[in-house]
N, C-alpha and C positions, 0 to 999 in steps of 0.2 A: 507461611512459615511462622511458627510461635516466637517469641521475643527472647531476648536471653533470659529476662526474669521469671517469664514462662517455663523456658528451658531448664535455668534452674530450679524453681519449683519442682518441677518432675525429679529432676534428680536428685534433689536434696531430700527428697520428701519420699521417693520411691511411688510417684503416682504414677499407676500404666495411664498408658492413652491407647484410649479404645475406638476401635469403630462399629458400625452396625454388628457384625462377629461378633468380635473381642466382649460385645457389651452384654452381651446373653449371657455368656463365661463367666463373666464379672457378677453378674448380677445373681448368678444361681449361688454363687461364693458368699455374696454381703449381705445381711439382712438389709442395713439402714445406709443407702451411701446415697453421696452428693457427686452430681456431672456437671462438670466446668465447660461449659461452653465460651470459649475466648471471641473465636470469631477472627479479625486481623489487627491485630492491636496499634497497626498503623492506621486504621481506620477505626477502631473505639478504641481510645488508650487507656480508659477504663481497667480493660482486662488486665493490664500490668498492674494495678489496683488490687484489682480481683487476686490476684495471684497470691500477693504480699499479704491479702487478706487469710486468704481460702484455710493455709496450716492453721492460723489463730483459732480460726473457728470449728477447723476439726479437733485441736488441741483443747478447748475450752467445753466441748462435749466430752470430753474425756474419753475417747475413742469407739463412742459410742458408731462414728461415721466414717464412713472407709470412703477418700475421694479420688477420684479420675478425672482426667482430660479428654475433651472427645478432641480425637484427631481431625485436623479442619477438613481434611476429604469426606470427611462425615457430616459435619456440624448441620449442614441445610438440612438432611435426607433425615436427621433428628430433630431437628428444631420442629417439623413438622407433625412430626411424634406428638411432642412434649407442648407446640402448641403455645412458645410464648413469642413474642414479637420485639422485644428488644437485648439489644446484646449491651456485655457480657451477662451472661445469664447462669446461676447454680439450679439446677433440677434436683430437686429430692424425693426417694423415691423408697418406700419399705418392701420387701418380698417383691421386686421387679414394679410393684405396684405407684402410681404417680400420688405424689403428697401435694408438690406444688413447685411452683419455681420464685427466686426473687433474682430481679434482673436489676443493672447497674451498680453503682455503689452506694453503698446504705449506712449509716450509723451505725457504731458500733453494737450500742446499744437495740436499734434498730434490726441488725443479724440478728441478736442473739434472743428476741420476742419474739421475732417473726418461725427463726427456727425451732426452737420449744413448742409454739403453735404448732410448726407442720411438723413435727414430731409427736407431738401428743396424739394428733388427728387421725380420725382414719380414711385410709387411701378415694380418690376422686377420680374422676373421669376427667383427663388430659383435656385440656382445652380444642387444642386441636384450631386449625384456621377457618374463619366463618367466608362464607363466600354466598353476597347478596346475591339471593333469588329476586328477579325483577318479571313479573308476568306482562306478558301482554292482553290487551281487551279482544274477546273472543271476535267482535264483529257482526256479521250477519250469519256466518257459519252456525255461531252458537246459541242458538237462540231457538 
């Protein structure tokens, strides 16, 4: 369950919270938007961070970015998606398209380069999870 500063955010701010659905909906609507991945903020308290953060920084683009919450029933079945490995994480993404993600909490200063970068950019291939290949030696079979 989101935190109340979460909860607020949503409501104050009018941010849906999406899920795998909702998010294709969403994304056919926004050119440029950012996904808030929280995660449990009793376990990364970050996200309450995040949260307090996230208005500034769609207010400071001058509404260039339209933001959502992914609803935690979702978060894993995306995160996989999107490919980043530490929470709380904002995903950004132009025309459904991945720009990049920055995870944690970051200088203010540090948002606001980092997004102009993945704004300026154009779209990349989603990281996605690496899963080491380990061969085994053929033996006498192989030979």
């Amino acid at each position: 369950m989101p935190s109340p500063l979460i909860r607020n955010m949503v409501a104050q701010h009018a941010y849906p919270v999406l899920n795998a659905d909702s998010l294709q909906v969403f994304l056919a609507k926004h050119r440029e938007v950012v996904l808030f991945f929280a995660e449990n903020p009793k376990q990364f308290p970050e996200s309450d961070d995040v949260a307090m953060i996230l208005p500034e920084l769609v207010a400071a683009f001058c509404g260039r970015l339209q933001a959502a919450l992914i609803a935690q029933s979702a978060e894993h079945q995306l995160q996989a998606r999107f490919g980043f490995a530490t929470w709380p994480a904002l995903v950004f993404l132009r025309d459904g398209d991945y720009l990049g993600a920055i995870t944690r909490v970051q200088n203010w200063d540090d948002y606001l380069r980092e997004i102009r970068r993945l704004l300026d950019s154009a779209p990349v291939r989603a990281p996605g999870f690496k899963i080491p290949v380990v061969s085994e030696p053929l033996g006498n079979c192989g030979r």
